[in-house]
TITIMI-639880 format. One record per residue (C-alpha): x, y, z; residue number from 1; residue in one letter. Coordinates in steps of 0.5 Angstrom, whole numbers, always signed. Example, Ala and Ser with C-alpha at 12.3 -4.5 7.8 and 13.67 -1.06 7.14 Angstrom:
// TITIMI-639880
<r xx="+25" yy="-9" zz="+16" pos="1" code="A"/>
<r xx="+27" yy="-2" zz="+14" pos="2" code="S"/>
***
This chain:
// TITIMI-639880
<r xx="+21" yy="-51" zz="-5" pos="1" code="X"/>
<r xx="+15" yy="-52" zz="-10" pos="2" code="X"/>
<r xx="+11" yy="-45" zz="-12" pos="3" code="X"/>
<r xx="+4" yy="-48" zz="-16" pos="4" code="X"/>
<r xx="+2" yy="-42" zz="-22" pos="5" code="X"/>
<r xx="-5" yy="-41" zz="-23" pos="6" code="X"/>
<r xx="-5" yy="-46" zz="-30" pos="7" code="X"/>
<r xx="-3" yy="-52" zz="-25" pos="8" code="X"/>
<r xx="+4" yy="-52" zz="-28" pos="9" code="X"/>
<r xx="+10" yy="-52" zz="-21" pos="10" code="X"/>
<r xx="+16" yy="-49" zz="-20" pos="11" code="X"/>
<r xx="+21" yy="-52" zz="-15" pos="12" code="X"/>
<r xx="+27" yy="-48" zz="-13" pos="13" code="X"/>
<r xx="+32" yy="-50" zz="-9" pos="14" code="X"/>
<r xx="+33" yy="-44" zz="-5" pos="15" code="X"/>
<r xx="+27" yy="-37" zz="-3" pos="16" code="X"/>
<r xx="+27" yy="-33" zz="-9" pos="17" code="X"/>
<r xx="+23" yy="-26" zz="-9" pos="18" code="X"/>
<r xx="+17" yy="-25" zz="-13" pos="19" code="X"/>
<r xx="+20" yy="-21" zz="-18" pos="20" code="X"/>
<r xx="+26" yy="-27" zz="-19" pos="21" code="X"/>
<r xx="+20" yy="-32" zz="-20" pos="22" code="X"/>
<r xx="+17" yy="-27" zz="-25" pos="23" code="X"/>
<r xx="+24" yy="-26" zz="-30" pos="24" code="X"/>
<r xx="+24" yy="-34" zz="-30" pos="25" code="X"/>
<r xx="+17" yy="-35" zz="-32" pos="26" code="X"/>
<r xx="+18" yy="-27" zz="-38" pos="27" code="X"/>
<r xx="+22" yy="-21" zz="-37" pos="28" code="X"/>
<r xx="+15" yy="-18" zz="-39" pos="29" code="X"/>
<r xx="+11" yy="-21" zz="-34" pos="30" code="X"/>
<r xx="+18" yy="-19" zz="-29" pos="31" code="X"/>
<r xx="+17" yy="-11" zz="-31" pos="32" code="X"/>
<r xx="+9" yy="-11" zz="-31" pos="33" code="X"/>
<r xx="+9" yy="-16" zz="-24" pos="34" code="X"/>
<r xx="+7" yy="-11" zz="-18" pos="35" code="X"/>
<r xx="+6" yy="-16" zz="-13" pos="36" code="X"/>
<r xx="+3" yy="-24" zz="-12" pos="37" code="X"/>
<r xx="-4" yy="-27" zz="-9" pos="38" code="X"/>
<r xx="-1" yy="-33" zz="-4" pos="39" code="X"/>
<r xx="-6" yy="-38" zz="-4" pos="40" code="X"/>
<r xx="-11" yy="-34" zz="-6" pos="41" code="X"/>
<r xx="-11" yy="-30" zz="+1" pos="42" code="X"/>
<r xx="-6" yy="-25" zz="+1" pos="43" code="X"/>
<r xx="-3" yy="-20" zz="-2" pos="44" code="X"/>
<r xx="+4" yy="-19" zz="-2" pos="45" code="X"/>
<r xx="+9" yy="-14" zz="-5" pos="46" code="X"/>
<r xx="+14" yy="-16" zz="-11" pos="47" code="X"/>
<r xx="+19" yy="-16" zz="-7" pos="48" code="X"/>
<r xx="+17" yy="-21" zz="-1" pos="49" code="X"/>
<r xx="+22" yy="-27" zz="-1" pos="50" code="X"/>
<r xx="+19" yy="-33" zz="-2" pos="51" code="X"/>
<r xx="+21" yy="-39" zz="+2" pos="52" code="X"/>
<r xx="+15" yy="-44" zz="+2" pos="53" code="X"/>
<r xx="+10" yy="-49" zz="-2" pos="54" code="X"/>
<r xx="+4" yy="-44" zz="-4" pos="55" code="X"/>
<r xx="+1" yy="-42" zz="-10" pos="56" code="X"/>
<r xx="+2" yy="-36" zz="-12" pos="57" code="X"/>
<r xx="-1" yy="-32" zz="-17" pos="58" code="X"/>
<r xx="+3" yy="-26" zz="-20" pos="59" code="X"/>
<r xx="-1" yy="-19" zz="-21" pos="60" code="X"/>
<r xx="+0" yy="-14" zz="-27" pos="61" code="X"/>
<r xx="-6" yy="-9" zz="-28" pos="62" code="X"/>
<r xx="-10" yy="-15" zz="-31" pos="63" code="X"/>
<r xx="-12" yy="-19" zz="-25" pos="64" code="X"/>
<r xx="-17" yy="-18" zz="-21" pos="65" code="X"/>
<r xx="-14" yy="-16" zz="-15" pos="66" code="X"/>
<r xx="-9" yy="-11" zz="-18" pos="67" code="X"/>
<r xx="-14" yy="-4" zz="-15" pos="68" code="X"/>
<r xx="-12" yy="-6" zz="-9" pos="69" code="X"/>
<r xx="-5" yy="-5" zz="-9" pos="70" code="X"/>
<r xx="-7" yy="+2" zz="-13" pos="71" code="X"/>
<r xx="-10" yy="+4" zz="-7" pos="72" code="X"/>
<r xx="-5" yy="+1" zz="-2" pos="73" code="X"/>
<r xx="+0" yy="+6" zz="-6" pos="74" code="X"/>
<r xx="-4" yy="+11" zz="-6" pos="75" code="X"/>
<r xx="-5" yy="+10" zz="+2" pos="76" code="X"/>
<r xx="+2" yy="+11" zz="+2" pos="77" code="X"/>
<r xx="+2" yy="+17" zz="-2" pos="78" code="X"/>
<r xx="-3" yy="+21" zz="+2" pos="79" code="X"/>
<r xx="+1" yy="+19" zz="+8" pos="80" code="X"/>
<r xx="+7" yy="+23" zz="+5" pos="81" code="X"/>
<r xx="+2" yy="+29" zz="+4" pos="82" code="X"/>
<r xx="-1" yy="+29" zz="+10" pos="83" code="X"/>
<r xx="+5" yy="+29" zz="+14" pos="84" code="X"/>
<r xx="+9" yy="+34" zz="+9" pos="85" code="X"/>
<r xx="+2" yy="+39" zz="+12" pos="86" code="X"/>
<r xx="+1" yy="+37" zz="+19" pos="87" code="X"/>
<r xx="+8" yy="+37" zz="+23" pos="88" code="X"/>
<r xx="+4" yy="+34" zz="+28" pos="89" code="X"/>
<r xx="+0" yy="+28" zz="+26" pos="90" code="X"/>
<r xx="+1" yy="+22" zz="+29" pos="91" code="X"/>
<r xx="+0" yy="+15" zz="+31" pos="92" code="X"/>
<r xx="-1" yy="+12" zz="+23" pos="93" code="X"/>
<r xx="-4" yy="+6" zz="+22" pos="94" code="X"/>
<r xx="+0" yy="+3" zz="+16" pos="95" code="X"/>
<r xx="-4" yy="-3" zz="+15" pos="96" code="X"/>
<r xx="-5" yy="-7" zz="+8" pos="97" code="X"/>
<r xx="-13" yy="-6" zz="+9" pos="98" code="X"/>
<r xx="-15" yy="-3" zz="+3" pos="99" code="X"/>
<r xx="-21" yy="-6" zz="-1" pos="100" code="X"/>
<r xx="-21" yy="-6" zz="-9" pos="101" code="X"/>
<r xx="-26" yy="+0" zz="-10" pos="102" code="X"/>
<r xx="-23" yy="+5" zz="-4" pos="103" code="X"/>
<r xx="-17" yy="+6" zz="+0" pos="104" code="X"/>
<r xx="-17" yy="+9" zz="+8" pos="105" code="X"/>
<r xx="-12" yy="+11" zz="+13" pos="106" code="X"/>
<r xx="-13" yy="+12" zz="+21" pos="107" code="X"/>
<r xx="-9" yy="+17" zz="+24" pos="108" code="X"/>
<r xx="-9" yy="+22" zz="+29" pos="109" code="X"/>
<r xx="-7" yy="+30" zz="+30" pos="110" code="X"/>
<r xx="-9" yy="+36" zz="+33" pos="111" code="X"/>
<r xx="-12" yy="+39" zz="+28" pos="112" code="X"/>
<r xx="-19" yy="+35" zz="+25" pos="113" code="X"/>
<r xx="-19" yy="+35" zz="+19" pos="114" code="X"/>
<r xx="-26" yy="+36" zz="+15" pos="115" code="X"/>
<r xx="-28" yy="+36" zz="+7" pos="116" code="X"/>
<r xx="-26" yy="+43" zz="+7" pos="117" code="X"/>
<r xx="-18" yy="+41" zz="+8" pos="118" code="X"/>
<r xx="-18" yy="+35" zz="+2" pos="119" code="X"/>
<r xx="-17" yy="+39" zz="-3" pos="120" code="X"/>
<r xx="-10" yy="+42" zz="+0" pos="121" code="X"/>
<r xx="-9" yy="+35" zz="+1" pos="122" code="X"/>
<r xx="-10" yy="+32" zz="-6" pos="123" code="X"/>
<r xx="-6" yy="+37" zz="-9" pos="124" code="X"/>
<r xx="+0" yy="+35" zz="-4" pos="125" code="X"/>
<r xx="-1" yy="+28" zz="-6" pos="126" code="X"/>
<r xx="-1" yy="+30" zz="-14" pos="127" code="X"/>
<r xx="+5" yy="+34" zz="-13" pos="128" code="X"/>
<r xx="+7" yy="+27" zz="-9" pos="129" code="X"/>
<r xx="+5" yy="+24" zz="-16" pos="130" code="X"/>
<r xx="+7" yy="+27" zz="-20" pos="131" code="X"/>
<r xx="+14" yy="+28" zz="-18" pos="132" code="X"/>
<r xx="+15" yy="+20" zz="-21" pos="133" code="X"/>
<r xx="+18" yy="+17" zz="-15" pos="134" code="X"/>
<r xx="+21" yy="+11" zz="-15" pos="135" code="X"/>
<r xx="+18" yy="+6" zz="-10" pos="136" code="X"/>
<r xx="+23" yy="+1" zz="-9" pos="137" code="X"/>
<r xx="+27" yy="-4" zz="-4" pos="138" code="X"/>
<r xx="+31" yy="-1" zz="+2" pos="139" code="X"/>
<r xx="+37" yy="-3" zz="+3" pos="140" code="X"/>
<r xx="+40" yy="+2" zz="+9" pos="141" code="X"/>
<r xx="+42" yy="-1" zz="+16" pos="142" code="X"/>
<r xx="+37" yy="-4" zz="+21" pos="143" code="X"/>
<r xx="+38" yy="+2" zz="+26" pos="144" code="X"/>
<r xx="+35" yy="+8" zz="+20" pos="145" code="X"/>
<r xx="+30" yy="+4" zz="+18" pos="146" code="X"/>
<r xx="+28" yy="+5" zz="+26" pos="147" code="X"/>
<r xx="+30" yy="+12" zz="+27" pos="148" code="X"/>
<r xx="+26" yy="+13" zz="+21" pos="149" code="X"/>
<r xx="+20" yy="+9" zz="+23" pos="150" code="X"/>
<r xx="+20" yy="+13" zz="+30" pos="151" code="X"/>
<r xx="+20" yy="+20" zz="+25" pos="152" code="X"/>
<r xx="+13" yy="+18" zz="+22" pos="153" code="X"/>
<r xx="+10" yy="+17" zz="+29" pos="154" code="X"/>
<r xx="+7" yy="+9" zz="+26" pos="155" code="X"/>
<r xx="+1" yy="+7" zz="+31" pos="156" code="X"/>
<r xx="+3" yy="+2" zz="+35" pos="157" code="X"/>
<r xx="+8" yy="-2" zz="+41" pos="158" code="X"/>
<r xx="+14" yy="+2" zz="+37" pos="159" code="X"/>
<r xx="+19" yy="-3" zz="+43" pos="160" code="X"/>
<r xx="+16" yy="-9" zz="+40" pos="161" code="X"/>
<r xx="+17" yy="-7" zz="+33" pos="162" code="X"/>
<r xx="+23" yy="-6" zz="+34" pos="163" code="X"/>
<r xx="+25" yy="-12" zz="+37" pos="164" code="X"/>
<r xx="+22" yy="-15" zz="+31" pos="165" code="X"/>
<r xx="+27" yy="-12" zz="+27" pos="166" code="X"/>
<r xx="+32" yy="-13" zz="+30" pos="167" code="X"/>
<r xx="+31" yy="-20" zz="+31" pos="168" code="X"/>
<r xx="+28" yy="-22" zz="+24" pos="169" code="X"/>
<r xx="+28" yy="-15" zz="+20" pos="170" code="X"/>
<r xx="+26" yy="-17" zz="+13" pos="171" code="X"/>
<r xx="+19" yy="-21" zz="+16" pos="172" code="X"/>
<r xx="+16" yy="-16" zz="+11" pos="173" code="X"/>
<r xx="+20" yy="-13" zz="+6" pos="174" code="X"/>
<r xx="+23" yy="-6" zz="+7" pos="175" code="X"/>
<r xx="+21" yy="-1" zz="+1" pos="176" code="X"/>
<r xx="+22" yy="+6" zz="+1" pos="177" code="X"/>
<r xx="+18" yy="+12" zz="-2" pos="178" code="X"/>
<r xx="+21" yy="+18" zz="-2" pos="179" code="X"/>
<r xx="+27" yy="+18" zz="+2" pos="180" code="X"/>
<r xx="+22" yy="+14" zz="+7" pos="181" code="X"/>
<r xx="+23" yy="+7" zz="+9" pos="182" code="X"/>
<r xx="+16" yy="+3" zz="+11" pos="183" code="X"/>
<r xx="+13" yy="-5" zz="+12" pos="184" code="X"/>
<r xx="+10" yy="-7" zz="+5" pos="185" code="X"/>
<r xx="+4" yy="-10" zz="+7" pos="186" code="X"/>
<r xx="+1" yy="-10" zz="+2" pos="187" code="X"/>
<r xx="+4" yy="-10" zz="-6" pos="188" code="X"/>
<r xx="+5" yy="-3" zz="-8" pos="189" code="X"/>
<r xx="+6" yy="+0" zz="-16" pos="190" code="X"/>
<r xx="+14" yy="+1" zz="-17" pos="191" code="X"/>
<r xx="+13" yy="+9" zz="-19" pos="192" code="X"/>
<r xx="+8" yy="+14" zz="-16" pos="193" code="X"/>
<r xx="+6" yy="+17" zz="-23" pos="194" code="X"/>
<r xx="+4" yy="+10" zz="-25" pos="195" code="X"/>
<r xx="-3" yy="+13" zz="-21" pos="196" code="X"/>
<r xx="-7" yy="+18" zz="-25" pos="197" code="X"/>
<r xx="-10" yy="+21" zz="-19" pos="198" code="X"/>
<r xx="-13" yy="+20" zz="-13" pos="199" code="X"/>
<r xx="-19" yy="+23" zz="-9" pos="200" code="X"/>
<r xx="-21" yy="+23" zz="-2" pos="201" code="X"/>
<r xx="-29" yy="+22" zz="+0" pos="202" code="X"/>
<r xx="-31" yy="+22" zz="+7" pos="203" code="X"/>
<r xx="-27" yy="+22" zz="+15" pos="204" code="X"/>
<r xx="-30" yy="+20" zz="+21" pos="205" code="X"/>
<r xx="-28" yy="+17" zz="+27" pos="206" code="X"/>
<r xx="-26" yy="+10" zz="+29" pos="207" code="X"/>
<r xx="-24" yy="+7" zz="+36" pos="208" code="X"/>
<r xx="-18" yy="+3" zz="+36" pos="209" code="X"/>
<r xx="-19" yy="-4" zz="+40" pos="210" code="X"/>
<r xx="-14" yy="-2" zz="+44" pos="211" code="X"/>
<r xx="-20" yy="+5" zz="+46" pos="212" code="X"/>
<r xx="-16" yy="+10" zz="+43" pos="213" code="X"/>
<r xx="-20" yy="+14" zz="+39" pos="214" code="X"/>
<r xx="-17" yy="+16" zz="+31" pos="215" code="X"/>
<r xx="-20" yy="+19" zz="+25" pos="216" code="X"/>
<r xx="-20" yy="+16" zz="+19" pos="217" code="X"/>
<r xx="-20" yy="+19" zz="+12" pos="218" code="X"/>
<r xx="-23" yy="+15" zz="+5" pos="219" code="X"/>
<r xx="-22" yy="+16" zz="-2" pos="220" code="X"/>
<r xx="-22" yy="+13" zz="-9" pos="221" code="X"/>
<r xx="-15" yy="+13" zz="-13" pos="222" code="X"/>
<r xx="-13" yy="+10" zz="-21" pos="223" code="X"/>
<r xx="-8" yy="+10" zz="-26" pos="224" code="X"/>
<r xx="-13" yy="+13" zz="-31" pos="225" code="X"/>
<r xx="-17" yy="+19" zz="-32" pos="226" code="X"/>
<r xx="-22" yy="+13" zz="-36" pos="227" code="X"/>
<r xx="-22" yy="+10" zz="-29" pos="228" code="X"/>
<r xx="-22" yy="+15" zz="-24" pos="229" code="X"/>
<r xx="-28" yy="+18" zz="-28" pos="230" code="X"/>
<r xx="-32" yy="+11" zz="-28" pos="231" code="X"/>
<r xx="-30" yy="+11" zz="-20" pos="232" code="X"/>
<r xx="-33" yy="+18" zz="-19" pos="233" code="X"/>
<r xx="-40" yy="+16" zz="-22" pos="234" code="X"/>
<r xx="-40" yy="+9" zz="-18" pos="235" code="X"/>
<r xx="-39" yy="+13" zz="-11" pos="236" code="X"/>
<r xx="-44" yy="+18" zz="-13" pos="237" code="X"/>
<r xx="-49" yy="+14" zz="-15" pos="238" code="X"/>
<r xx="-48" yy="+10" zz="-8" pos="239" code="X"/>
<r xx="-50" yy="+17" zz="-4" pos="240" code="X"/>
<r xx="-56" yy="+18" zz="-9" pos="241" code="X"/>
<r xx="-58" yy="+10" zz="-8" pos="242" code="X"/>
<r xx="-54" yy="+7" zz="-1" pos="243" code="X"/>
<r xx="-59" yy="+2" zz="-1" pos="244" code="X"/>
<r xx="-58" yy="-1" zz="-8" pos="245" code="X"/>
<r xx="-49" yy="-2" zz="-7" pos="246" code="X"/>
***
């Protein structure tokens, strides 16, 4: 297996190893700052995908391009667990690794529709979430607790083919755990809820899933600083002010 870096140098392994192996064999400092790799410049993983195949990867830390789309992917996470901690009944979560590097967004569905009004508990949930430092780290119980756990929080989806998918290749993405609760990391994530600052939702609307079924969908700004989330702050306010000019 031939892993090209960003410099053009290549590592060849004999066997797949995780991205965060690569990383400890290039530095231990790289290993301890890495919170996911870019594959081919295409698509972001998590810093505990195994990688099995040619490519070329790139490692993210906080300095590279790409590092605010894991932010928000974490804190999607994040507000997933507030969410479902103040709705009981909310179901049909699109656990998605769609998340730009300016905003994050999460589809769901509930009997209650929530409105702007209903943010701040929301938000202040996500910060006890936050700052109760949880580890976000790889999960190693049993195929059958992961599916009793995926049943738990309603994920939006053909629940039969998923696990069917588990069953017959489970780490087709790797398992992570947040909380107590196991998810697909489609996305790389942060080791720790408290490396975000804060987060901030923004707006909702609904949205008609391809399959017709109507969800609404929730956006927000989140950062691992009060500096950058202030900067986000200004950013989204000047875009209400002139939309035409972002």
């Amino acid at each position: 297996m031939k892993l090209t870096l960003l410099d053009g140098s290549v590592l060849v392994y004999d066997e797949p190893k995780t991205v965060l192996d690569i990383a400890m064999d290039i530095s231990p400092s790289l290993n301890n700052r890495c919170v996911g790799a870019y594959i081919n410049s295409n698509y972001m993983v998590s810093c505990f995908t195994i990688i099995n195949k040619d490519c070329k990867i790139e490692f993210v830390t906080e300095r590279h391009d790409m590092y605010y789309q894991i932010v928000n992917y974490t804190a999607k996470l994040v507000t997933i667990l507030a969410m479902v901690d103040l709705y009981p009944d909310l179901d049909q979560i699109v656990q998605d690794g769609d998340n730009s590097k300016s905003e994050f967004n999460l589809y769901f569905k509930s009997n209650k529709y929530i409105t702007v009004e209903d943010f701040p508990a929301i938000e202040k949930r996500a910060k006890e979430i936050i700052d109760s430092s949880y580890p976000i780290g790889k999960y190693l119980s049993s195929k059958e607790i992961f599916v009793t756990q995926y049943k738990k929080i309603k994920v939006k989806g053909n629940l039969d083919k998923l696990i069917e998918m588990v069953e017959k290749k489970y780490i087709s993405y790797p398992v992570l755990k947040l909380r107590g609760e196991a998810f697909f990391a489609l996305c790389g994530t942060l080791k720790n809820t408290n490396e975000l600052y804060d987060l901030k939702l923004t707006s909702t609307s609904d949205y008609l899933l391809e399959d017709g079924c109507k969800v609404q969908v929730i956006y927000g700004i989140a950062a691992t600083s009060e500096t950058k989330m202030k900067s986000l702050e200004r950013i989204l306010e000047n875009k209400k002010l002139y939309p035409g000019e972002f």
